[in-house]
PDB file of the backbone (N, CA, C, O) and the ligand in Angstrom, with CONECT records:
HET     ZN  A 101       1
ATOM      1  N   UNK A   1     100.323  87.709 190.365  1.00  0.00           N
ATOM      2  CA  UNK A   1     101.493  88.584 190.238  1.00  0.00           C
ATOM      3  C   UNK A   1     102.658  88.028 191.053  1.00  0.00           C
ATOM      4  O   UNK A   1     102.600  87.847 192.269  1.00  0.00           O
ATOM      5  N   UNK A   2     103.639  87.792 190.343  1.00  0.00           N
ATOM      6  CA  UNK A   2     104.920  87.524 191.108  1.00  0.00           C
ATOM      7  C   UNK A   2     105.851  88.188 191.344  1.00  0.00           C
ATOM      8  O   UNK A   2     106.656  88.467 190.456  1.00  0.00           O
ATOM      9  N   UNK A   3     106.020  88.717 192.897  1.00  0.00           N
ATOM     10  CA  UNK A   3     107.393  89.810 193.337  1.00  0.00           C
ATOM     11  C   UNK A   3     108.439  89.045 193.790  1.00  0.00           C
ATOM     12  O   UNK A   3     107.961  88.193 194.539  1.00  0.00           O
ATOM     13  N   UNK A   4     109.323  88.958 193.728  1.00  0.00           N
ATOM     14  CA  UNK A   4     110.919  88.076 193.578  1.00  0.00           C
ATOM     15  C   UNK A   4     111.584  89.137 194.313  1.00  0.00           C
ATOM     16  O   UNK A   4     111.823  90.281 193.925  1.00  0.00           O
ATOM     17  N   UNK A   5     111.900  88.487 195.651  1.00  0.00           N
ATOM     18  CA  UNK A   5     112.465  89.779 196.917  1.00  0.00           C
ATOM     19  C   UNK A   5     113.883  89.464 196.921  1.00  0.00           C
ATOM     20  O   UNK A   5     114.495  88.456 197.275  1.00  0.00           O
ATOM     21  N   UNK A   6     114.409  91.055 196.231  1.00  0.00           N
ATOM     22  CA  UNK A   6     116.138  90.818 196.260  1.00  0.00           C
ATOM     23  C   UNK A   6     116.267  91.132 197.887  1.00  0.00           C
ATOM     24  O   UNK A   6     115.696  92.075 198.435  1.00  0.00           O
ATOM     25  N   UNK A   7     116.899  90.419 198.383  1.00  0.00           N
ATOM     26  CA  UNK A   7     117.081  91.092 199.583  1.00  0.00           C
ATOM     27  C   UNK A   7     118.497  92.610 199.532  1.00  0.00           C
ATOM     28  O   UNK A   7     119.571  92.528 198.936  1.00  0.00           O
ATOM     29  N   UNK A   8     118.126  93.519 200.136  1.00  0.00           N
ATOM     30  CA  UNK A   8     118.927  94.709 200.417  1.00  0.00           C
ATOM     31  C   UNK A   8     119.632  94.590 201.428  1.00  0.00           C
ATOM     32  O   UNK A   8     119.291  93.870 202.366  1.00  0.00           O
ATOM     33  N   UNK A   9     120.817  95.326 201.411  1.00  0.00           N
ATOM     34  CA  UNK A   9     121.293  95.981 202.405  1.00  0.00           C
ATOM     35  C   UNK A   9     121.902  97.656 201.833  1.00  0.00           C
ATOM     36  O   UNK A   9     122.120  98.136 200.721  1.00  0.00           O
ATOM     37  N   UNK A  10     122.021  98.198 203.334  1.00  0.00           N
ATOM     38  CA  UNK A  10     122.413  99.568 202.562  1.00  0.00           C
ATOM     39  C   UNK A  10     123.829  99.384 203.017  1.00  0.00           C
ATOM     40  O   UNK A  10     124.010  98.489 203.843  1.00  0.00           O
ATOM     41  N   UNK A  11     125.046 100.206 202.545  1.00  0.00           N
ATOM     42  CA  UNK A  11     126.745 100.862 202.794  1.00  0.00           C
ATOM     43  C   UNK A  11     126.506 101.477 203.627  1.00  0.00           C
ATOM     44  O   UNK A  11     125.670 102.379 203.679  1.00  0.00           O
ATOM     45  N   UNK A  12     127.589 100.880 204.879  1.00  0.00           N
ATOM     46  CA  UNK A  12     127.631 102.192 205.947  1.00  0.00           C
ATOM     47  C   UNK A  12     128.342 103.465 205.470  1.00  0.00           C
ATOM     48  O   UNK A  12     128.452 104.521 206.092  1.00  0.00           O
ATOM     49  N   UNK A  13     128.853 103.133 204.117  1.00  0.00           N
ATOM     50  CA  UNK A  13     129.749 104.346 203.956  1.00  0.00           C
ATOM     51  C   UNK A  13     128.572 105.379 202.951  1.00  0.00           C
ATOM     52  O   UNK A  13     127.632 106.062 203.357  1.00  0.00           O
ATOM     53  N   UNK A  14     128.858 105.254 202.135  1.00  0.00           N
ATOM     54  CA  UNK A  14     127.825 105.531 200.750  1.00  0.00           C
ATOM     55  C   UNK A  14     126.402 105.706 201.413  1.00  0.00           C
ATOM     56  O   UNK A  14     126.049 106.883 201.473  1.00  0.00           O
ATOM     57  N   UNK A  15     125.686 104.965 201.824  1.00  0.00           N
ATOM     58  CA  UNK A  15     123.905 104.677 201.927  1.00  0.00           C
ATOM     59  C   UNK A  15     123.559 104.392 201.364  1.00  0.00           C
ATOM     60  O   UNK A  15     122.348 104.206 201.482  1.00  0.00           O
ATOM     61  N   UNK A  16     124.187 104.060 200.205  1.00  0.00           N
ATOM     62  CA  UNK A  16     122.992 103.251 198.976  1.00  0.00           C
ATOM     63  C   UNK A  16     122.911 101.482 199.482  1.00  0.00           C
ATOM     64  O   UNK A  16     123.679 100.571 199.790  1.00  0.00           O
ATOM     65  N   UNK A  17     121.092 101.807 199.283  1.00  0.00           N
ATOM     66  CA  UNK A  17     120.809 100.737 199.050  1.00  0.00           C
ATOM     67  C   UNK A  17     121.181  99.632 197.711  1.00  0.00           C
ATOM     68  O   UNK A  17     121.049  99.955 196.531  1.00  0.00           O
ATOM     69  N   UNK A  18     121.460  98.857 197.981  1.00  0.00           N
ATOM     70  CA  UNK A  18     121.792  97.730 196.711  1.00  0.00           C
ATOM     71  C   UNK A  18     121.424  95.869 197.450  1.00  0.00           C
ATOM     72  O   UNK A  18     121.283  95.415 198.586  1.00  0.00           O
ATOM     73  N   UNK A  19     121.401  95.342 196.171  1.00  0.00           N
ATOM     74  CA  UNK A  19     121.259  94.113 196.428  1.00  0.00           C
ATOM     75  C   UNK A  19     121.916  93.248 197.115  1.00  0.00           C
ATOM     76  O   UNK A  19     122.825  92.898 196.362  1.00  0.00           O
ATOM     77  N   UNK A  20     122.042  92.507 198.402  1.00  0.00           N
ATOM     78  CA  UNK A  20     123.065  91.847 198.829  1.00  0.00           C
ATOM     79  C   UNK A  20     123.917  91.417 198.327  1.00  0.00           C
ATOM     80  O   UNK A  20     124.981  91.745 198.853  1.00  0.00           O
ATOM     81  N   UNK A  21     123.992  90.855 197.585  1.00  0.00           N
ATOM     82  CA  UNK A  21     125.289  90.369 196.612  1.00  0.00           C
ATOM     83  C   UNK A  21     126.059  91.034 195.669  1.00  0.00           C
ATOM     84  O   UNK A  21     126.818  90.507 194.855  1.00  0.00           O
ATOM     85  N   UNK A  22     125.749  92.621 195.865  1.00  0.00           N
ATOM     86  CA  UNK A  22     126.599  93.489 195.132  1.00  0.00           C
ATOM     87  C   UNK A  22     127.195  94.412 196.581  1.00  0.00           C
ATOM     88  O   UNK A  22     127.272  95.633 196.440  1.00  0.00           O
ATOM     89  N   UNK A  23     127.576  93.843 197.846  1.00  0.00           N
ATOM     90  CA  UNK A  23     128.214  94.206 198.689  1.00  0.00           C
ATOM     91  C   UNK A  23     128.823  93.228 199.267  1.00  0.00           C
ATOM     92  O   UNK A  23     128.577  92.037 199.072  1.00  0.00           O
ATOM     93  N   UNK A  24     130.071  93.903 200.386  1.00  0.00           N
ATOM     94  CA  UNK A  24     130.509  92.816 200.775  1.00  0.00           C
ATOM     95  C   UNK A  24     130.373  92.651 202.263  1.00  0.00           C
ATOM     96  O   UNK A  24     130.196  93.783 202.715  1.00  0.00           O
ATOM     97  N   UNK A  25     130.374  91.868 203.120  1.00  0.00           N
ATOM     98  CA  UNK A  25     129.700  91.902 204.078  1.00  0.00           C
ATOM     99  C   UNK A  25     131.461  91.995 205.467  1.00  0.00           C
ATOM    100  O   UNK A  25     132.426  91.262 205.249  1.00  0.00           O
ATOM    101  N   UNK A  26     131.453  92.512 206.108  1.00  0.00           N
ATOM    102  CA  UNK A  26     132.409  92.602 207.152  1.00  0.00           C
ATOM    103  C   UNK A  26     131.814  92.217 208.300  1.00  0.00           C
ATOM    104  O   UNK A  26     130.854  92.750 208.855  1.00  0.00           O
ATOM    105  N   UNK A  27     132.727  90.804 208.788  1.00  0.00           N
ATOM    106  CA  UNK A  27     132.042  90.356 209.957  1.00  0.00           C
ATOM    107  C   UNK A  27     133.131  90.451 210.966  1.00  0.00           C
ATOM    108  O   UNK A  27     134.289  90.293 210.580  1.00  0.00           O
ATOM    109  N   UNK A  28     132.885  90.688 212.191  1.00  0.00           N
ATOM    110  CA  UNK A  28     133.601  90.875 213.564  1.00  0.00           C
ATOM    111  C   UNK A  28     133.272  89.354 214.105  1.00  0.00           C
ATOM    112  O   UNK A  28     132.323  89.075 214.838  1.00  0.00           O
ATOM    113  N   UNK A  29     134.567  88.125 213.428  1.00  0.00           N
ATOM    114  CA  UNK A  29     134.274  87.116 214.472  1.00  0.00           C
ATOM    115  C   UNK A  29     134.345  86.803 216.190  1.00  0.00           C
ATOM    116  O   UNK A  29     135.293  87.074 216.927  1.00  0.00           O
ATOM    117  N   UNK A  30     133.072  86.163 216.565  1.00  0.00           N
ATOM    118  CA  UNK A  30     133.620  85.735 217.429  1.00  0.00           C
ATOM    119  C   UNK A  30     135.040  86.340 218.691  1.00  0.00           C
ATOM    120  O   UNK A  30     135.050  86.925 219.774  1.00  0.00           O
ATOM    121  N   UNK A  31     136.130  85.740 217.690  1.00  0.00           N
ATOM    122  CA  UNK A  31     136.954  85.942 218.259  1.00  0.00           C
ATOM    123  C   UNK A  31     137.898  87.243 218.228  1.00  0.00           C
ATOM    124  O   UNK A  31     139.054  87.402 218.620  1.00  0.00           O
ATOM    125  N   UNK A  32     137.078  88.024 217.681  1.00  0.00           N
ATOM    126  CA  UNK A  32     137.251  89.670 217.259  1.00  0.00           C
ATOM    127  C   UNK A  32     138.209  90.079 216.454  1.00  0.00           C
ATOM    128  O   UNK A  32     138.908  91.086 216.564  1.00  0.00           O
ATOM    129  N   UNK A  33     138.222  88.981 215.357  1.00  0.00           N
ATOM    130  CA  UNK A  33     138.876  89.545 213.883  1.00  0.00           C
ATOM    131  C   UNK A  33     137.981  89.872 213.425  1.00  0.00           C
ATOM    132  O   UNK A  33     136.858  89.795 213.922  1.00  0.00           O
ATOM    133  N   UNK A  34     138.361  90.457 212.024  1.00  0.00           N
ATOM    134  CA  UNK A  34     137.486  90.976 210.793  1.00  0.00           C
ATOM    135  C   UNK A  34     138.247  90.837 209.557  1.00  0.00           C
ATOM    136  O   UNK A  34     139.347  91.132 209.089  1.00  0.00           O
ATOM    137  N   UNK A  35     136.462  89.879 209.038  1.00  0.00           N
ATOM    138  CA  UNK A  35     136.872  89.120 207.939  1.00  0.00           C
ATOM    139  C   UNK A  35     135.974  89.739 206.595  1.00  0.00           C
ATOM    140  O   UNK A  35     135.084  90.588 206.654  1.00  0.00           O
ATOM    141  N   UNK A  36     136.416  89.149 205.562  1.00  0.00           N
ATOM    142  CA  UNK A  36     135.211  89.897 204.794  1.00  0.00           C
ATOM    143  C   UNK A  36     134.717  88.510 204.523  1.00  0.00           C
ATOM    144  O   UNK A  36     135.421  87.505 204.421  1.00  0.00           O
ATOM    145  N   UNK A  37     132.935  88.611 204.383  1.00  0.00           N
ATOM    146  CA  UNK A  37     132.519  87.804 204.131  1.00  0.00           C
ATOM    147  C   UNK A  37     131.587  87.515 202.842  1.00  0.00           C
ATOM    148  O   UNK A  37     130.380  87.692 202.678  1.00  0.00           O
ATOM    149  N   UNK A  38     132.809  86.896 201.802  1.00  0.00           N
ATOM    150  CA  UNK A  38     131.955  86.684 200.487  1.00  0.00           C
ATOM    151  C   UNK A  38     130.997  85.915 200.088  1.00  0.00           C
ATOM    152  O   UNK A  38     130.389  85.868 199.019  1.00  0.00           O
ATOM    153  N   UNK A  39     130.901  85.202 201.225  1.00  0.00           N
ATOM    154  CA  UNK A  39     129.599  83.749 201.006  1.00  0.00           C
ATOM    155  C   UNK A  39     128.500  83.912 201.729  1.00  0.00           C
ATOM    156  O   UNK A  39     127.577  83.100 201.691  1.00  0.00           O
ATOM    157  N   UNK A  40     128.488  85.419 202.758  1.00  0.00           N
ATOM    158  CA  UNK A  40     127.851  85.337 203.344  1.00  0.00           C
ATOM    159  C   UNK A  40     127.297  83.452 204.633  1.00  0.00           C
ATOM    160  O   UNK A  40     126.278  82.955 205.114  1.00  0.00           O
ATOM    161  N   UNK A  41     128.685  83.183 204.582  1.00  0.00           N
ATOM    162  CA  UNK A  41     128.516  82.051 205.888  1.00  0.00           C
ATOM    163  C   UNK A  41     128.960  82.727 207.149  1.00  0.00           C
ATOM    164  O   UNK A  41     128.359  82.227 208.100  1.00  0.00           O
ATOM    165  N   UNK A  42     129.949  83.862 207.588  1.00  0.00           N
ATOM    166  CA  UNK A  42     130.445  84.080 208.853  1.00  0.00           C
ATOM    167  C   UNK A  42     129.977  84.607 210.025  1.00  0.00           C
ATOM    168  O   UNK A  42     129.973  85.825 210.206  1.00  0.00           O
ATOM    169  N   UNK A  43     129.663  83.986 210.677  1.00  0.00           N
ATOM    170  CA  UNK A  43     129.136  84.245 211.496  1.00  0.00           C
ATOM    171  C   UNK A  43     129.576  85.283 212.430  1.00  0.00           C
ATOM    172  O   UNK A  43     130.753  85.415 212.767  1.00  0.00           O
ATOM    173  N   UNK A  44     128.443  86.150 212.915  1.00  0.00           N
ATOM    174  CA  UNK A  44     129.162  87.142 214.417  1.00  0.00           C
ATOM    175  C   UNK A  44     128.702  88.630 213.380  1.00  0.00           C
ATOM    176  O   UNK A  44     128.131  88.523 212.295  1.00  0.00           O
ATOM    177  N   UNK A  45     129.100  89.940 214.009  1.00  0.00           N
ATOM    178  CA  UNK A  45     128.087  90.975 213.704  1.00  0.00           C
ATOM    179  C   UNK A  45     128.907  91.037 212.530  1.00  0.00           C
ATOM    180  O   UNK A  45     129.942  90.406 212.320  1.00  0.00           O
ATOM    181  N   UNK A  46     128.091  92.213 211.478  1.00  0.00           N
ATOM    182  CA  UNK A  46     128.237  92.084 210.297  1.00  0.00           C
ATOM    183  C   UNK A  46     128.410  93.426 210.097  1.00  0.00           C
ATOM    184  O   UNK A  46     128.178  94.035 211.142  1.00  0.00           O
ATOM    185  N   UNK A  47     128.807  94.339 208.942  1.00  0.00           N
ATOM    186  CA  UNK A  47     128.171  95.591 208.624  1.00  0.00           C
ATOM    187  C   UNK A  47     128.859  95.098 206.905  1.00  0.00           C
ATOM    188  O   UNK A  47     129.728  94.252 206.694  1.00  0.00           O
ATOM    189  N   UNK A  48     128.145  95.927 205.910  1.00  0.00           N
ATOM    190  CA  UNK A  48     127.821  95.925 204.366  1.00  0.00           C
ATOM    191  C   UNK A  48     128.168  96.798 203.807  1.00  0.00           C
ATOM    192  O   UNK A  48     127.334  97.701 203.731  1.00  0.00           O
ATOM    193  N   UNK A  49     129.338  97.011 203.213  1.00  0.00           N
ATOM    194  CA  UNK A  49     129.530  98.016 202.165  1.00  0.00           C
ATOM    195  C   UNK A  49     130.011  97.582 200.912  1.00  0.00           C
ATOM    196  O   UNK A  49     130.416  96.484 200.531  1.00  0.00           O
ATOM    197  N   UNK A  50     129.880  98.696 200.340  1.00  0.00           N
ATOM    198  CA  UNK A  50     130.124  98.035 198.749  1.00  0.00           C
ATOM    199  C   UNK A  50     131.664  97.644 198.249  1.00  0.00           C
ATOM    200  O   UNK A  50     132.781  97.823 198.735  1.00  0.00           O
ATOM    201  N   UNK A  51     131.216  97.088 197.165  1.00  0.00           N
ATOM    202  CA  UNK A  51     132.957  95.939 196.750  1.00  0.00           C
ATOM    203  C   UNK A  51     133.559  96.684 196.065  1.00  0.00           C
ATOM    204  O   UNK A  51     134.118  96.625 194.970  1.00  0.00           O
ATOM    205  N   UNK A  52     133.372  97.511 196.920  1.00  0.00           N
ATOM    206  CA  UNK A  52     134.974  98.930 196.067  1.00  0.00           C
ATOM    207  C   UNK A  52     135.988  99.483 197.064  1.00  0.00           C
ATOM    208  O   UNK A  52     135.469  99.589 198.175  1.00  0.00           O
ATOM    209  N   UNK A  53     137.012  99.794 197.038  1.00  0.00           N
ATOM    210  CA  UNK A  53     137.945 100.302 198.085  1.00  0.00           C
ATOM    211  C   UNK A  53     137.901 101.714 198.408  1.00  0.00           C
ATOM    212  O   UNK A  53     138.570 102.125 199.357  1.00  0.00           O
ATOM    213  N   UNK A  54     137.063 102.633 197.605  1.00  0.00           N
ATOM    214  CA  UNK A  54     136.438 104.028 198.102  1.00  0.00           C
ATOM    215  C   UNK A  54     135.257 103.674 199.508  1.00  0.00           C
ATOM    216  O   UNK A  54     135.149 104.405 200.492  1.00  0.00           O
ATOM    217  N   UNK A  55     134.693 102.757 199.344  1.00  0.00           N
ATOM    218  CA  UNK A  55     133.619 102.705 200.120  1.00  0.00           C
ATOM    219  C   UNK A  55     134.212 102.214 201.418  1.00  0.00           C
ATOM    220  O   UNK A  55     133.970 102.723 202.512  1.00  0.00           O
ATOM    221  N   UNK A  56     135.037 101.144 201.200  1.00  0.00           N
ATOM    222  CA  UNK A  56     135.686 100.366 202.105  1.00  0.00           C
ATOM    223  C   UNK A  56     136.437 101.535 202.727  1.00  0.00           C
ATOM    224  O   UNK A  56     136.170 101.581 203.928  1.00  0.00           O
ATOM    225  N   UNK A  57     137.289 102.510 202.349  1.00  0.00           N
ATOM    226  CA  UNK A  57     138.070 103.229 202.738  1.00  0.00           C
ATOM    227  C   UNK A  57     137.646 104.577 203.562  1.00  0.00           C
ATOM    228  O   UNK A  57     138.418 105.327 204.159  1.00  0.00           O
ATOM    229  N   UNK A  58     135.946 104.723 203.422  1.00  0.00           N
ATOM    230  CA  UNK A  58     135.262 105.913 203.493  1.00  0.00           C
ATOM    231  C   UNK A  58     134.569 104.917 204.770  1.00  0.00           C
ATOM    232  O   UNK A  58     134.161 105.657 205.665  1.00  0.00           O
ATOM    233  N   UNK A  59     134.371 103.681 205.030  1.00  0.00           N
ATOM    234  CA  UNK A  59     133.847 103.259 206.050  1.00  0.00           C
ATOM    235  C   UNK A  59     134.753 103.371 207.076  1.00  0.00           C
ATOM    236  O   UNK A  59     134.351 103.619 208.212  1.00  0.00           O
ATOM    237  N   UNK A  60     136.080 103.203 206.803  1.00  0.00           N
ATOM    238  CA  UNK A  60     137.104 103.211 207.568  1.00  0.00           C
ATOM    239  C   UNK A  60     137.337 104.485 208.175  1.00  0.00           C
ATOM    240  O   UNK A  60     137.417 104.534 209.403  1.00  0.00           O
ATOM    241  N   UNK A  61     137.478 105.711 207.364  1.00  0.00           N
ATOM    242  CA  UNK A  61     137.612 106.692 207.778  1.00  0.00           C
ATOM    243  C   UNK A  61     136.950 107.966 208.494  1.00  0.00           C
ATOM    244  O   UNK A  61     137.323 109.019 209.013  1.00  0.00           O
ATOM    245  N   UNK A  62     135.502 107.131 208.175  1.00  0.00           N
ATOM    246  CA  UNK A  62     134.774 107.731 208.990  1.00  0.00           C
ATOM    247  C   UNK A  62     134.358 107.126 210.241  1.00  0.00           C
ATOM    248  O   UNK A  62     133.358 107.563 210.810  1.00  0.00           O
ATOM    249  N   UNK A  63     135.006 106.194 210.709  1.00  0.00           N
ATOM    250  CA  UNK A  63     134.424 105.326 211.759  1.00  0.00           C
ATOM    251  C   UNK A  63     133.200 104.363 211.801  1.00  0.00           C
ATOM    252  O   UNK A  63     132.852 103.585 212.689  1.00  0.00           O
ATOM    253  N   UNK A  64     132.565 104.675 210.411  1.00  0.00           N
ATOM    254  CA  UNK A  64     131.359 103.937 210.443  1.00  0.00           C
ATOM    255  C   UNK A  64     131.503 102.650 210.836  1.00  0.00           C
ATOM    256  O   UNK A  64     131.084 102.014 211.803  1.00  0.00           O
ATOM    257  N   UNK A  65     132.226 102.369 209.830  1.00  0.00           N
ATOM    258  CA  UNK A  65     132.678 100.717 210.237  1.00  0.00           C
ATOM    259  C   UNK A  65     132.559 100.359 211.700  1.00  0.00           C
ATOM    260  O   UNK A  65     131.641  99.702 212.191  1.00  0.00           O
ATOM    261  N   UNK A  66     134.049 101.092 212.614  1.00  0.00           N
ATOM    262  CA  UNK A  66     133.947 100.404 213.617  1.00  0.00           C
ATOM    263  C   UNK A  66     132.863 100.871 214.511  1.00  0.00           C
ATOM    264  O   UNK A  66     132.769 100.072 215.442  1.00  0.00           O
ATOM    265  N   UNK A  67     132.040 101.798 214.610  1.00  0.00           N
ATOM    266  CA  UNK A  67     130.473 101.988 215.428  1.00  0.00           C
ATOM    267  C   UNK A  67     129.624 101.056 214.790  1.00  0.00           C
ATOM    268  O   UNK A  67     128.589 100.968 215.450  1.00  0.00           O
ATOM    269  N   UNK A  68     129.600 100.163 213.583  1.00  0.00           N
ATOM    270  CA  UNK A  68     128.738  99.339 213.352  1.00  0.00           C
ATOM    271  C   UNK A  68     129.066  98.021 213.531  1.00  0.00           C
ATOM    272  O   UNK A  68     128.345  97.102 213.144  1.00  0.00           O
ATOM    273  N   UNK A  69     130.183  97.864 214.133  1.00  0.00           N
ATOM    274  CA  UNK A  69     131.079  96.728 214.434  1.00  0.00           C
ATOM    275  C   UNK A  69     131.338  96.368 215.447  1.00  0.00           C
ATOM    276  O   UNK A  69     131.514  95.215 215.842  1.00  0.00           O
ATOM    277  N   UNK A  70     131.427  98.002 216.354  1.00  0.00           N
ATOM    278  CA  UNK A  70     131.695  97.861 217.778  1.00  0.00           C
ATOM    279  C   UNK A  70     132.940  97.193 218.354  1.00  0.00           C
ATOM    280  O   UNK A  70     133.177  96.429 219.289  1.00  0.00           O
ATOM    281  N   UNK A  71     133.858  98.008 217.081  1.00  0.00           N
ATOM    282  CA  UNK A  71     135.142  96.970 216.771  1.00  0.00           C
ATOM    283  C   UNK A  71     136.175  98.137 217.115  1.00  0.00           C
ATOM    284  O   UNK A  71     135.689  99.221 216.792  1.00  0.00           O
ATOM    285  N   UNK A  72     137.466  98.255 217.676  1.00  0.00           N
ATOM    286  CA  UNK A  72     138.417  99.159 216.810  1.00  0.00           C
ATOM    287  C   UNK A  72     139.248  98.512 215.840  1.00  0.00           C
ATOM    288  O   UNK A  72     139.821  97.423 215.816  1.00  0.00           O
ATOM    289  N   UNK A  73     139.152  99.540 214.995  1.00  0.00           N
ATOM    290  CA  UNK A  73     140.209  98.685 213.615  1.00  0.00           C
ATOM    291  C   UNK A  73     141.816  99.365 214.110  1.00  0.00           C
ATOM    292  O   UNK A  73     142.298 100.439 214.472  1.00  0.00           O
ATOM    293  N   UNK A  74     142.174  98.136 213.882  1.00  0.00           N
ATOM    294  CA  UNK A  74     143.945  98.627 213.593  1.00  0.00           C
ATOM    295  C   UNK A  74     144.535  98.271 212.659  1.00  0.00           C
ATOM    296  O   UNK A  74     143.986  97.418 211.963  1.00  0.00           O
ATOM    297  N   UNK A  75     145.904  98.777 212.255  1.00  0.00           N
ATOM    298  CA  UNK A  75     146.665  98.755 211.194  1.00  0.00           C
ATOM    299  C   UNK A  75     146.608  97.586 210.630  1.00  0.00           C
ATOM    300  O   UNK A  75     146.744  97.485 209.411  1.00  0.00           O
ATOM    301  N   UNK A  76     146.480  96.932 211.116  1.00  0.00           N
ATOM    302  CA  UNK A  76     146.735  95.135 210.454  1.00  0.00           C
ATOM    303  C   UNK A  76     145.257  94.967 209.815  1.00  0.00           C
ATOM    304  O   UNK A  76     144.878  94.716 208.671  1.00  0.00           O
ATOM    305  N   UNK A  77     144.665  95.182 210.885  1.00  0.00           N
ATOM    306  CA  UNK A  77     142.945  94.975 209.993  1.00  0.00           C
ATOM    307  C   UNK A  77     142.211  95.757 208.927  1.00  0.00           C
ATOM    308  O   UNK A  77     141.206  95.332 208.357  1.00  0.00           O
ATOM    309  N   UNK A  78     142.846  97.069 208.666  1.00  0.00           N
ATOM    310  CA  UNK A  78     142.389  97.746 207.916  1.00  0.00           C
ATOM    311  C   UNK A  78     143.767  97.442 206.444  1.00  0.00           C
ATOM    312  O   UNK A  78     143.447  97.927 205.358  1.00  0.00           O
ATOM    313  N   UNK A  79     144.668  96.953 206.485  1.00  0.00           N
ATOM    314  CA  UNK A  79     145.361  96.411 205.482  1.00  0.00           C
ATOM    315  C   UNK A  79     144.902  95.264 205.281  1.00  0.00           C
ATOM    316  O   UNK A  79     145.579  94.766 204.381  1.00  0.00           O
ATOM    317  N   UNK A  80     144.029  94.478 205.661  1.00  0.00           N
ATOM    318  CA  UNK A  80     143.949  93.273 205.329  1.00  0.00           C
ATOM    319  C   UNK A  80     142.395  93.346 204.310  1.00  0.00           C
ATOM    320  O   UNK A  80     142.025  92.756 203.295  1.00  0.00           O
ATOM    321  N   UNK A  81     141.920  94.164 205.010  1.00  0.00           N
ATOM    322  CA  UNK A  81     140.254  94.990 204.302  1.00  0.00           C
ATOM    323  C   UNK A  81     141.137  95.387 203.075  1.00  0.00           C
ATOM    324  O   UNK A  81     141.082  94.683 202.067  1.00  0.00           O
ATOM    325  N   UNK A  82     141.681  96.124 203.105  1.00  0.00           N
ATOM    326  CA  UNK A  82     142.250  97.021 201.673  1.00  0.00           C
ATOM    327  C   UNK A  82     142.522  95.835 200.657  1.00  0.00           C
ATOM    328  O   UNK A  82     141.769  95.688 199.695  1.00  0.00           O
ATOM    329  N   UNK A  83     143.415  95.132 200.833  1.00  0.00           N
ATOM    330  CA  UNK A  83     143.757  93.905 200.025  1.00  0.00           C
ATOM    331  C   UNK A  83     142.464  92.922 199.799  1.00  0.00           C
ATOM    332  O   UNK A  83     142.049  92.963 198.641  1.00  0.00           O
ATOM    333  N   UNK A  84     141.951  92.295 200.430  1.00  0.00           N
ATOM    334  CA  UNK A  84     140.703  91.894 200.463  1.00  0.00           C
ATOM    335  C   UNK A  84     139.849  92.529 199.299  1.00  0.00           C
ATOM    336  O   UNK A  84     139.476  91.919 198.297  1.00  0.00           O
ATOM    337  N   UNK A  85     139.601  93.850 199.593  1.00  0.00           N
ATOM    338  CA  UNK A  85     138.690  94.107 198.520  1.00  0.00           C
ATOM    339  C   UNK A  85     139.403  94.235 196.993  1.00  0.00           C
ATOM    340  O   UNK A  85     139.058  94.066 195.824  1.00  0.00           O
ATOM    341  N   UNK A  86     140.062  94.456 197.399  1.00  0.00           N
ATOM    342  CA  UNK A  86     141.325  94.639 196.288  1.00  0.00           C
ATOM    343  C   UNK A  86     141.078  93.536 195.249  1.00  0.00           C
ATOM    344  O   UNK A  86     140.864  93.653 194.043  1.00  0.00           O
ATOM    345  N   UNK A  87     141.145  92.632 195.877  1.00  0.00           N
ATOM    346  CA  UNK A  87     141.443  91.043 195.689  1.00  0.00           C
ATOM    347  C   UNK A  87     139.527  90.653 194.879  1.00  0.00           C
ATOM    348  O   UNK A  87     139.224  89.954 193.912  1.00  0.00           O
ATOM    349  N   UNK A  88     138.753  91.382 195.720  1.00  0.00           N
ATOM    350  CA  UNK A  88     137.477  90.897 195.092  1.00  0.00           C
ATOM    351  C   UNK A  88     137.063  91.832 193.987  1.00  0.00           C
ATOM    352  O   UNK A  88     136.783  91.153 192.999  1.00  0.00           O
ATOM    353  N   UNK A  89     136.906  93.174 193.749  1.00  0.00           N
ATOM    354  CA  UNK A  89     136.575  93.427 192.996  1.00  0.00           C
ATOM    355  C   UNK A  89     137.099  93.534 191.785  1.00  0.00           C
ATOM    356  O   UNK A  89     138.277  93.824 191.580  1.00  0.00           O
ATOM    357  N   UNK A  90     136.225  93.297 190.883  1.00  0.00           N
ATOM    358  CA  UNK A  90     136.581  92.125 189.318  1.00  0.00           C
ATOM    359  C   UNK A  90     136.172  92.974 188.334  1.00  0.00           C
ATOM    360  O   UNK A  90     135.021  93.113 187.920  1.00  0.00           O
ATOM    361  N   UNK A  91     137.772  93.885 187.755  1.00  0.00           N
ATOM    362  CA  UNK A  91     137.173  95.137 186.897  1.00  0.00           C
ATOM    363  C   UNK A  91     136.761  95.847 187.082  1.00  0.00           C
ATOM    364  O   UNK A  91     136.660  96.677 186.179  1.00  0.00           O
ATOM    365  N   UNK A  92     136.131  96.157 188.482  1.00  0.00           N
ATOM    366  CA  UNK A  92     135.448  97.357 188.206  1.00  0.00           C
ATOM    367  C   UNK A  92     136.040  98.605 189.314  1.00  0.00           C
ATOM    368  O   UNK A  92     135.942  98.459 190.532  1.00  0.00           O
ATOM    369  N   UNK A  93     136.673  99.857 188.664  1.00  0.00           N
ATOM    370  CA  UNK A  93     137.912 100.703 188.587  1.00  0.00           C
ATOM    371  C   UNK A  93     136.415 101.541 189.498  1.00  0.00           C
ATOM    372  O   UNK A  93     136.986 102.440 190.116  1.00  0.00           O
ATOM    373  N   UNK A  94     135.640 101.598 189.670  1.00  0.00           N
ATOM    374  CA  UNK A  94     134.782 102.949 190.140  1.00  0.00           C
ATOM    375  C   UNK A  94     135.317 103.527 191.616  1.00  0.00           C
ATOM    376  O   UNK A  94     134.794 104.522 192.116  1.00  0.00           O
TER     377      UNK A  94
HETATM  378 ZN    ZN A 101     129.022 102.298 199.250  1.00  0.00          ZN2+
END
């Protein structure tokens, strides 16, 4: 029998579990920007929500984000998230 392991992560905003690659990953570099990370290469803490700007916007507003980030977001960084996702998700209006 062969099981083929999608790897998961869950939305800090939402909770749904989904497949890694149907989220997008927000990393706190290093040098304490925040980037989104579509290749999953960036290094430094991470948190996962989905590639929609409700989720993105519901992470934001509830703080999830930055308690899973250990980040504060400011104006510049949370416009740059907005556009960002903006920018990635491809058709799909949900
Ligand atoms: Zn979500």
């Amino acid at each position: 029998m062969k099981t083929r392991k999608i790897p998961m992560r869950t939305c800090v905003a939402c909770q749904a579990k989904r497949p890694k690659r149907e989220l997008v990953r927000i990393v706190r570099t290093p040098q304490g920007d925040l980037v989104l990370d579509h290749k999953g290469k960036v290094s430094g803490r991470g948190a996962y929500v989905c590639n929609r700007k409700s989720c993105v916007g519901e992470a934001i507003k509830t703080r999830r984000l930055e308690r899973a980030l250990e980040v504060i977001l400011t104006d510049v960084m949370v416009d740059a998230l907005y556009r960002d996702v903006e920018g990635a998700s491809d058709g799909d209006m949900a």
